[in-house]
C-alpha angles and dihedrals in degrees: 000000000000117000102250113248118250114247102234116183115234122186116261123200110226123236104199145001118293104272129162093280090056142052095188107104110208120212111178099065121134098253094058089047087050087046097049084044091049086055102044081051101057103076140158133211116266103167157332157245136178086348089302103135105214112199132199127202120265092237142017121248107236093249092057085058099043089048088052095043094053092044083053084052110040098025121014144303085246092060087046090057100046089051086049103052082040090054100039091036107042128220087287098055100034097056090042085057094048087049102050109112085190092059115121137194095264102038082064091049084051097054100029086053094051088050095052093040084067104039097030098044121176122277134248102293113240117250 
């Protein structure tokens, strides 16, 4: 009798959206690149320096939120915070934050709170 074969998973690459022929959810397709893009575009002012407006996004692609949440978890909430400021903020206003002798403590709270509010939003409420 032949030893049966052990099922090992290998990665597939999907061809199409789930639909009802198909289980496989594909992630990668173009609408949901337009529609991440869509989000990281609409942004709103959140401070400035030297009258250079920096802008963040409104809100947080999923994948932003997930990547903070597992540096909270594996490193530390500090390294959370710093990918998220990097990520809502871009290299430009990042670095013009980091840079700002005027800024104080609570002008930060002010913006590090408005960054995690939107990658780190708040979970289901309990019933």
């Amino acid at each position: 009798m032949p030893t049966p074969r052990k099922k090992t998973a290998s990665p597939r690459r999907a061809t199409a959206r789930k639909t009802a022929a198909s289980s496989v959810l594909q992630l990668d397709r173009q609408e949901n690149i337009d529609a991440i893009q869509a989000i990281i575009d609409d942004r709103e002012p959140l401070f400035s320096v030297g009258g250079v407006e920096y802008t963040i996004p409104k809100k947080a692609p999923a994948a932003w939120t997930i990547q903070a949440t597992k540096l909270a978890l594996e490193v530390s909430d500090s390294h959370a915070i710093e990918y998220a400021l990097k990520k809502m903020l871009g290299d430009d206003g990042y670095q013009a934050l980091a840079a700002c002798e005027t800024l104080t403590a609570a002008d930060f709270d002010v913006i590090r709170d408005a960054i995690v509010k939107r990658v780190v939003p708040p979970g289901p409420k309990a019933s």
